[in-house]
C-alpha positions in Angstrom: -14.2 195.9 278.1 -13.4 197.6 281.1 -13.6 202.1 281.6 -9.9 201.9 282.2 -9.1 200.0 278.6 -11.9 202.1 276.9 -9.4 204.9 277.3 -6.4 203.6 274.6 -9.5 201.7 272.2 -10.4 204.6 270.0 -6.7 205.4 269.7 -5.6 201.6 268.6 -8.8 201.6 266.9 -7.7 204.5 264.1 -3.9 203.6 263.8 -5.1 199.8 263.5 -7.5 200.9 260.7 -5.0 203.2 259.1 -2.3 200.6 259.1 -4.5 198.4 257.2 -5.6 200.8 254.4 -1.9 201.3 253.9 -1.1 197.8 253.5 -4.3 197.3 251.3 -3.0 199.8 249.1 -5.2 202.3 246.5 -6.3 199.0 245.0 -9.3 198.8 246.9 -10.8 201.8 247.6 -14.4 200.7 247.8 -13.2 197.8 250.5 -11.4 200.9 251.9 -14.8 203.3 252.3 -17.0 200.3 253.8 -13.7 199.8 256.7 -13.7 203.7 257.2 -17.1 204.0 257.8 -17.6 201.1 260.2 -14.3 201.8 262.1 -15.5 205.3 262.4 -18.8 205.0 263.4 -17.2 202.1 266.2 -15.2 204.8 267.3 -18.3 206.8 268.1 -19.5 204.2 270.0 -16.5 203.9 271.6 -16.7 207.5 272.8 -20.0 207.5 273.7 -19.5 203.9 276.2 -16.5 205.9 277.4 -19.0 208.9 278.1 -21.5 206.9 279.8 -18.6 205.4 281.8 -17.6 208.4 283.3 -20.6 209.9 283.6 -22.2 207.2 286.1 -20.4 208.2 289.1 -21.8 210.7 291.3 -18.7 212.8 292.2 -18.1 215.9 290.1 -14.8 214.7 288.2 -15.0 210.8 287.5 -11.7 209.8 285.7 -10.4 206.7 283.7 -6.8 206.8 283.9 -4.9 204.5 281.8 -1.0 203.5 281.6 -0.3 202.1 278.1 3.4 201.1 278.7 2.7 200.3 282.9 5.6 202.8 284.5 4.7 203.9 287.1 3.3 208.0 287.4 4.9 210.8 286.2 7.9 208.3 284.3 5.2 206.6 281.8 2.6 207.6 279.1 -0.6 208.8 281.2 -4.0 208.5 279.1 -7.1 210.0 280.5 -10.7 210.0 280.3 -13.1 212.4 281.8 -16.0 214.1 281.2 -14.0 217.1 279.1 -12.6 214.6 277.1 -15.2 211.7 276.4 -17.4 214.9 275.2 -14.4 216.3 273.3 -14.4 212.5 271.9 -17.9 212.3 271.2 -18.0 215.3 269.0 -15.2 214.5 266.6 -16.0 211.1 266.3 -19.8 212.5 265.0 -18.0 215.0 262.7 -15.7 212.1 261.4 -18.5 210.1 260.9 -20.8 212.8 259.1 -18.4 214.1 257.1 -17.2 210.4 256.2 -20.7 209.6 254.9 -20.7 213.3 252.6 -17.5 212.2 251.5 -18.8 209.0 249.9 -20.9 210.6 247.3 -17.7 212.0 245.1 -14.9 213.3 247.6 -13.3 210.0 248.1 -12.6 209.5 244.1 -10.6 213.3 244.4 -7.2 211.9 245.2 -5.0 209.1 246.5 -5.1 208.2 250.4 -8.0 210.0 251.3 -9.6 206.9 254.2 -5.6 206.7 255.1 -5.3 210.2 256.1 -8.9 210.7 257.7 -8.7 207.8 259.9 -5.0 209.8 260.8 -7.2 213.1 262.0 -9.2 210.8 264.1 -6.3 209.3 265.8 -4.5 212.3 266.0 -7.8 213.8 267.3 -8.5 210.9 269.7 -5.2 211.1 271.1 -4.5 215.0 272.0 -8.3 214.8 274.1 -7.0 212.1 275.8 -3.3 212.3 276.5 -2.5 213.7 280.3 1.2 214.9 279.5 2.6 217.4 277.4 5.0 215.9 275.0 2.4 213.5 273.9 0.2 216.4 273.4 2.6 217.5 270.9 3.1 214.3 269.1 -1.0 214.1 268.8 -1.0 217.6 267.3 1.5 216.9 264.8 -0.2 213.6 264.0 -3.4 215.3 263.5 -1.8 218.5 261.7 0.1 216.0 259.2 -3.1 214.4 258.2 -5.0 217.8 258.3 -2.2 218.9 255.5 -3.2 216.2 253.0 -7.1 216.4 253.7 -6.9 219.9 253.1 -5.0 219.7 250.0 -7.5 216.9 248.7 -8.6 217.4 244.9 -5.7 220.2 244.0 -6.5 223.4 242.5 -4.4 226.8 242.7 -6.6 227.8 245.9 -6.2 225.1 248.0 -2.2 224.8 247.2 -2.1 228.5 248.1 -4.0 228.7 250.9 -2.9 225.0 252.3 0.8 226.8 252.1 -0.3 229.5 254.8 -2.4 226.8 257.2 1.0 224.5 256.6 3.3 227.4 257.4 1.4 228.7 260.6 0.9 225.8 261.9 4.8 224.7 261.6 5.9 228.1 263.0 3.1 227.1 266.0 4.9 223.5 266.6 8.0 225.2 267.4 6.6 227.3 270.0 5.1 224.3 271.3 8.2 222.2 270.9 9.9 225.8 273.3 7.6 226.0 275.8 7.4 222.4 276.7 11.1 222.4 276.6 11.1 225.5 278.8 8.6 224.2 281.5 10.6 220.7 281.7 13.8 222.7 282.5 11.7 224.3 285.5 9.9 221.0 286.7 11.7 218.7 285.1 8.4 216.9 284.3 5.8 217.2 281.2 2.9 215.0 283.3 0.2 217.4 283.6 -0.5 216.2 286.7 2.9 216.6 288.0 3.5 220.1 286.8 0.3 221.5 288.4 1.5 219.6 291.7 5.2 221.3 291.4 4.1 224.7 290.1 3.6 225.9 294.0 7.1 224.8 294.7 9.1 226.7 291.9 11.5 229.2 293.6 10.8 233.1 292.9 13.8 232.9 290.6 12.3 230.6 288.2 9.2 232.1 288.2 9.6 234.4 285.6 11.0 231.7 284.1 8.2 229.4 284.0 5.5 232.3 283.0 7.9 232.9 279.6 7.5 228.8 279.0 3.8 229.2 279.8 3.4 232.1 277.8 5.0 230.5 274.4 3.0 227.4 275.1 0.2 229.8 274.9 0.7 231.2 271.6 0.8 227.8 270.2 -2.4 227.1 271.3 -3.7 230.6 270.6 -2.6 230.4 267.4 -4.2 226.8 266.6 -7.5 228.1 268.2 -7.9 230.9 266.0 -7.3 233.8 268.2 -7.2 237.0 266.9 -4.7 238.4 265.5 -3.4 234.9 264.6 -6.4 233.5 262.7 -5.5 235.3 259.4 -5.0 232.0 258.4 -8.3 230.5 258.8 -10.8 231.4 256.5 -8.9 231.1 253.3 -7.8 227.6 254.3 -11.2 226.5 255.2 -12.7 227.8 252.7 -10.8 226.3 250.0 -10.9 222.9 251.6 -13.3 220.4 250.4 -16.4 220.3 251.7 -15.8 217.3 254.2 -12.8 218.0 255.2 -13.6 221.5 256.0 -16.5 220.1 258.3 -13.8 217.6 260.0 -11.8 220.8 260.1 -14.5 222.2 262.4 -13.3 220.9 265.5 -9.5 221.6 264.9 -9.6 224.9 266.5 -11.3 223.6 269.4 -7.9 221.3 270.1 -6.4 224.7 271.1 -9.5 225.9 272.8 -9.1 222.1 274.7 -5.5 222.4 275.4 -6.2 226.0 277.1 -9.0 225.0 279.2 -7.4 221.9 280.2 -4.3 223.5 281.4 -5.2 226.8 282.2 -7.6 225.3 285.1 -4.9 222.9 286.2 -2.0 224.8 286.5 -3.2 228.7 287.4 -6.6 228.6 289.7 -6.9 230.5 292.3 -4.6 228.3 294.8 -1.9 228.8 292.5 -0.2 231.3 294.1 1.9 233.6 292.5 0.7 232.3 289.2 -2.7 232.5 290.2 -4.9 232.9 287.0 -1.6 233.7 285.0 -2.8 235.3 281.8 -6.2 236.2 282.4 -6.7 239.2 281.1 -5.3 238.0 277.8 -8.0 235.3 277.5 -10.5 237.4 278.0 -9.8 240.2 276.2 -8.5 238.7 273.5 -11.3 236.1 273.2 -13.5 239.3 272.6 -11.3 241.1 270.3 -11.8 237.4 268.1 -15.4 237.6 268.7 -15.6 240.9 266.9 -13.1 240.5 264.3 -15.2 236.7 263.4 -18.4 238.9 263.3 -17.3 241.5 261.3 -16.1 238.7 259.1 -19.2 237.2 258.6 -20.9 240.8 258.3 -18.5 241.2 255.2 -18.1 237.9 253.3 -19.4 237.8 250.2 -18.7 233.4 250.0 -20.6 231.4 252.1 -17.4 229.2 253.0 -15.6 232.2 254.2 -18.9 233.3 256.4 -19.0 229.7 257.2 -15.2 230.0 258.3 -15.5 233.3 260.6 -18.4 231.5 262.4 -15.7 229.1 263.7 -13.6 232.2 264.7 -16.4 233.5 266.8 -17.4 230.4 268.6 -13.4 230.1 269.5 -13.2 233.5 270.5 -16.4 232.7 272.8 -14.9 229.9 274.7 -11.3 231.7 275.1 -12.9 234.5 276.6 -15.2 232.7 278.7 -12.5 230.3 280.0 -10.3 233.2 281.2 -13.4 234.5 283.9 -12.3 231.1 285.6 -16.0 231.3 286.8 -17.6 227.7 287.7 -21.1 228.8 285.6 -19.7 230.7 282.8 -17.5 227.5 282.4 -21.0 225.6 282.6 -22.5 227.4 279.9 -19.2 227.8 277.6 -19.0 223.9 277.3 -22.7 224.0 276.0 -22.4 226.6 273.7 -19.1 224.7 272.5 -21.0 221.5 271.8 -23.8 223.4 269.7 -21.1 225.5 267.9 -19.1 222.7 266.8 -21.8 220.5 265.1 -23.3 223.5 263.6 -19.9 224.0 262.4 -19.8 221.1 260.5 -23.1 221.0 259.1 -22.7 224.6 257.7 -19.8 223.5 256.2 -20.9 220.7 254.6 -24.0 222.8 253.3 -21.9 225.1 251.4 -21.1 223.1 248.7 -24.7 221.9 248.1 -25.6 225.6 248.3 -23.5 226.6 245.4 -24.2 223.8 243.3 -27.4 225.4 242.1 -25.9 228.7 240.9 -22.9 226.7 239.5 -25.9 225.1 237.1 -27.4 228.3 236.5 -24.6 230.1 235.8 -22.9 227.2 233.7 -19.5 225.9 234.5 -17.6 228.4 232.1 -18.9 231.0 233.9 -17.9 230.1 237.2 -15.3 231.7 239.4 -15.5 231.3 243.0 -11.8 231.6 243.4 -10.9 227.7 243.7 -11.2 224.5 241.6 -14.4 222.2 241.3 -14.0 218.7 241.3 -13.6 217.2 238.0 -15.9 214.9 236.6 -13.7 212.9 234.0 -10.1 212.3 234.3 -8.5 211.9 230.5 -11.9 211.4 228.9 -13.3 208.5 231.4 -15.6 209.1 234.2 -14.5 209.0 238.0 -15.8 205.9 239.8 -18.8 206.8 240.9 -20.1 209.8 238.8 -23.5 209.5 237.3 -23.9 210.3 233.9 -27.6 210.6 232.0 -28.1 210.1 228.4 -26.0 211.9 227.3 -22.9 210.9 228.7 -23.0 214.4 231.2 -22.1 214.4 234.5 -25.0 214.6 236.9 -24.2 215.4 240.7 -27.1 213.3 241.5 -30.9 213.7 240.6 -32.9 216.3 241.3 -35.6 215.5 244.6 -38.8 217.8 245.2 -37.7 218.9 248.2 -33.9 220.1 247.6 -34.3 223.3 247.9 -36.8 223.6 251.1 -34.0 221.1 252.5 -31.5 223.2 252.0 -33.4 226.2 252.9 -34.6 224.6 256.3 -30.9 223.3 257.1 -28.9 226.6 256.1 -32.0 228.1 258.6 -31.4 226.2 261.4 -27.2 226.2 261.3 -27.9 230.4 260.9 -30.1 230.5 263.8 -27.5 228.2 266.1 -24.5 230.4 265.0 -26.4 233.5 265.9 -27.4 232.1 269.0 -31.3 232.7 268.3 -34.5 230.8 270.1 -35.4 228.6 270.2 -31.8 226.2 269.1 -29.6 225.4 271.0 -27.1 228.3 270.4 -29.3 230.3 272.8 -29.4 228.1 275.0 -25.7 228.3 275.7 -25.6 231.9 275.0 -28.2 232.8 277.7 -26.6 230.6 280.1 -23.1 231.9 280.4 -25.3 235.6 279.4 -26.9 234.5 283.3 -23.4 233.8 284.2 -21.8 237.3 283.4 -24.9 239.1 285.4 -23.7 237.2 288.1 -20.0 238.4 287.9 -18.4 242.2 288.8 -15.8 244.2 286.7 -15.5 245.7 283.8 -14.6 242.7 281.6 -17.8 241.2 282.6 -20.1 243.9 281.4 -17.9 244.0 278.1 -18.0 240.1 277.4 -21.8 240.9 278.2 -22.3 242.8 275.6 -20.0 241.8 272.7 -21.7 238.4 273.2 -25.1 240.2 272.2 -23.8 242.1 269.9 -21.8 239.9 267.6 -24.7 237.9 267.8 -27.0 240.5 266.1 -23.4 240.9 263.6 -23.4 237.2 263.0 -27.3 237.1 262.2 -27.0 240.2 259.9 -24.5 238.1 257.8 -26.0 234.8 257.6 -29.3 236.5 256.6 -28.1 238.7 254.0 -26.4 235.3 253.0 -29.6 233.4 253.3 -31.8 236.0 251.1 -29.1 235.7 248.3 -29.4 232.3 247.6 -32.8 231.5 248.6 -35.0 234.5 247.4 -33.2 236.5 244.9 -33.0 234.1 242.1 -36.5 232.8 240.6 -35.5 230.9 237.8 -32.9 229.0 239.5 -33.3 225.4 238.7 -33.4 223.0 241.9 -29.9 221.1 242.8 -29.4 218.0 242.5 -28.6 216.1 245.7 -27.9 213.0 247.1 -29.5 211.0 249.9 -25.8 210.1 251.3 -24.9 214.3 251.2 -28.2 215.1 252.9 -28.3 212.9 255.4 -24.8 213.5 257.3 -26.5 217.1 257.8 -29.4 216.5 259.1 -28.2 214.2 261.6 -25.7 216.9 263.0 -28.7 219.1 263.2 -31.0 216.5 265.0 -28.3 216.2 267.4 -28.0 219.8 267.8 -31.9 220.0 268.4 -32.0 216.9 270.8 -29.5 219.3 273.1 -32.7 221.5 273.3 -35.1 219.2 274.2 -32.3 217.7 276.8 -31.3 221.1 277.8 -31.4 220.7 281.3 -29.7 217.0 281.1 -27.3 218.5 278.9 -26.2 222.1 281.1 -26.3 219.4 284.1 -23.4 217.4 282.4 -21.6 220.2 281.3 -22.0 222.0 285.7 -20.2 218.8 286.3 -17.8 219.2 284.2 -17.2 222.7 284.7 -17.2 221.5 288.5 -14.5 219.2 288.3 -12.5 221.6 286.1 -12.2 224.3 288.6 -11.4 221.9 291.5 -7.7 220.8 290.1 -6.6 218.7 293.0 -9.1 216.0 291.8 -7.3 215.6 288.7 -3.7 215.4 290.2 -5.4 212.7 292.6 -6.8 210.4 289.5 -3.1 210.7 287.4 -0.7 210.7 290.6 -2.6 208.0 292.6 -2.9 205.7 289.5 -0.6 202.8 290.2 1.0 200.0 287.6 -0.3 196.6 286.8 1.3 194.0 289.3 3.3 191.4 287.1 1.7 188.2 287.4 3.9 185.9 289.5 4.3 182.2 288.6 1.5 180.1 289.3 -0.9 183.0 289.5 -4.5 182.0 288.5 
């Protein structure tokens, strides 16, 4: 398979898969989890082949451009592949994958069309890192967004009803901006190519400029508001935390769509050759990134639930890269894109962790005595077992059997994903933090010093949190019995936090990729070369070979 049809694979890959689960029916649900966990994990090594495809050539923004229907540039779909997005790839198809594999213990047996709608997030996922024009963009978000509604309201209970009814409602209200703006910028350009609109942007009279900064604007919120920014992330921790424990890891990397969509067309259509529009909205970014950094680290400092704490962490990391991305700064970028990697798998891996956390104060407390504000998973169903549950003697419910080392697992995960978040040595949230930290030193003004040192400081807030969290549930309780886990649950984790401590030992390789990438960010023209000089497929005439 060429890099050009590596682009579209991942994409036909998911809808192919979720078109056969639907035929298949809810029949055959175990046929179903064996198909969803080989098609995801081939979809991680799709994005990883795509990865090391663009990542052989020299020049600092290698593409893969791809024309599904052949029409000719700016009148045809436009997919896209570069090293933003094969990363971008990379990273949800290992959060799909890990939290897949969790899911497989219990969460599966919850409710109906559970591999359906997953393998829905991944395409929807797949399709809004690669698409290079706007509307498509939209039709990948809702995609994405429509599975994200089911997955979230997966197992039922009053919380996650409630709570999905405010992520559902937001996130509505959001497509409609969207729906706006795009309409708003096509009435200026008259084009929703990516490509196209950055090349046009210098050319808009002075009377449509004002104009075209409203469209931009609204387009803006949408993806604010999808990336968490403050003060539209009211929305974020109640839904995550009442989501089940996979799909609140999957839901990990939703926010970092918006953060995507930003940096992807911030950089393309308002550098610093841009004119009148040059680095429209700047201060915005930056300022409010940090106002979400704050308001994510004051949330961790108060919650009480380690789903909401887990929940704020994603605020903070979003806020991070917003604010980062408006300095427009070629090593801050650098560093941002580290940081963004080693947030989102520590992201997932805290999330899936929570659950597994709480199971051993849900046995000590008893499960009459339990009130943590949303519904467990039952175990029986109208007297019979789910498929799947273990059950001793007795005929109870067992999660799975106790192993020595549960707790020090736990304990040594839960560690690690803390130390990440807060950005401490020696993991690999430091190492992203001291390079754009290096970054800011290197930078003048006021917002500089500021990002400085509510980077270092929401740090220390996040820390705080996560080890008053920590000493909770690790050292206050003696007599708490040991949970019971499962190989399948613990394993999903670990491998998110292997991969988050390779990036330290690859450090250097790693930063290198990401200075590339950063590279070929801030130097637009290169991207508006790979879409507009991409030509159709010649017909094959009659007799050709």
């Amino acid at each position: 398979m060429t890099p050009d049809h590596l682009v579209v694979a991942p994409i036909l890959l998911a809808l192919g898969t979720a078109a056969l689960m639907l035929l298949l029916g809810e029949g055959r649900r175990e046929f179903m989890s064996v198909l969803n966990v080989v098609s995801t994990a081939t979809g991680l090594g799709l994005a990883i082949a795509l990865l090391r495809a663009v990542d052989a050539s020299d020049v600092p923004a290698a593409f893969s451009v791809y024309l599904p229907g052949n029409w000719p540039v700016p009148f045809g779909i436009v997919l896209l592949a570069d090293r933003l997005s094969a990363m971008m790839l990379v990273l949800a198809a290992s959060l799909g994958l890990a939290s897949l594999l969790y899911a497989l213990a219990r969460w599966q047996h919850a409710g109906v069309y559970f591999h359906l709608l997953f393998q829905l997030q991944l395409m929807g996922l797949y399709g809004a890192f690669l698409t290079a024009d706007l509307f498509n963009l939209f039709v990948f978000f809702e995609v994405l967004l429509a599975a994200s509604y089911g997955l979230l309201l997966h197992g039922g209970g009053l919380a996650r009803v409630r709570a999905g009814l405010h992520y559902i409602s937001v996130n509505l209200f959001a497509s409609v901006l969207f729906l706006i703006g795009v309409a708003i910028l096509y009435g200026v350009t008259g084009t929703l190519n990516m490509a196209d609109i950055a090349q046009k942007l210098p050319d808009v009279p002075v009377s449509d400029r004002g104009l075209l900064h409203a469209g931009a604007a609204i387009l803006a919120i949408a993806f604010l508001a999808k990336a968490a920014v403050w003060p539209l992330n009211f929305w974020l921790p109640p839904a995550y935390a009442s989501a089940s424990a996979p799909a609140a890891a999957l839901f990990a990397i939703l926010t970092k769509v918006g953060v995507y969509a930003i940096l992807r067309l911030w950089t393309l259509c308002f550098p610093a050759t841009a004119g009148a529009s040059a680095h429209f909205g700047s201060d915005v970014l930056v300022w409010g990134g940090m106002a979400t950094m704050m308001f994510g680290a004051f949330g961790m400092m108060a919650s009480q639930q380690v789903a909401r704490l887990a929940g704020f962490s994603v605020i903070t990391s979003s806020g991070t890269l917003i604010a980062a991305i408006g300095f427009d700064a070629e090593a801050l970028s650098a560093g941002a894109l580290f940081y963004l990697a080693s947030s989102t798998l520590a992201g997932g891996a805290i999330f899936l962790l929570v659950e597994l956390m709480e199971r051993a104060r849900d046995v000590e407390m008893g499960p009459e005595e339990i009130d943590d504000g949303k519904d467990a998973l039952p175990a029986f169903i109208d007297g019979e077992p789910l498929p799947g549950t273990n059950l001793d003697d007795d005929e109870e419910a067992l999660i799975g059997r106790a192993i020595p080392a549960a707790v020090a697992f736990l304990g040594v995960s839960f560690a690690m994903c803390a130390m990440i978040i807060a950005g401490l040595p020696p993991m690999s949230g430091f190492v992203g933090k001291v390079a754009m930290l290096s970054a800011l030193l290197e930078l003048e003004g006021t917002a500089a010093w500021s990002m400085f040192v509510v980077l270092i400081v929401s740090g220390l807030l996040a820390a705080t949190g996560l080890v008053r969290v920590g000493i909770r549930h690790f050292w206050t309780s003696q007599d708490r019995p040991a949970p019971r886990l499962r190989v399948v649950e613990c394993l999903p984790i670990a491998g998110l936090l292997v991969a988050a401590a390779v990036m330290v030992f690859q450090a250097e390789a790693v930063l290198g990729y990401g200075r590339t990438t950063a590279r070929g960010l801030h130097e637009p023209t290169l991207y508006i070369e790979a879409v507009t000089g991409t030509k159709p497929v010649e017909p094959m005439t009659k007799g050709t070979p």
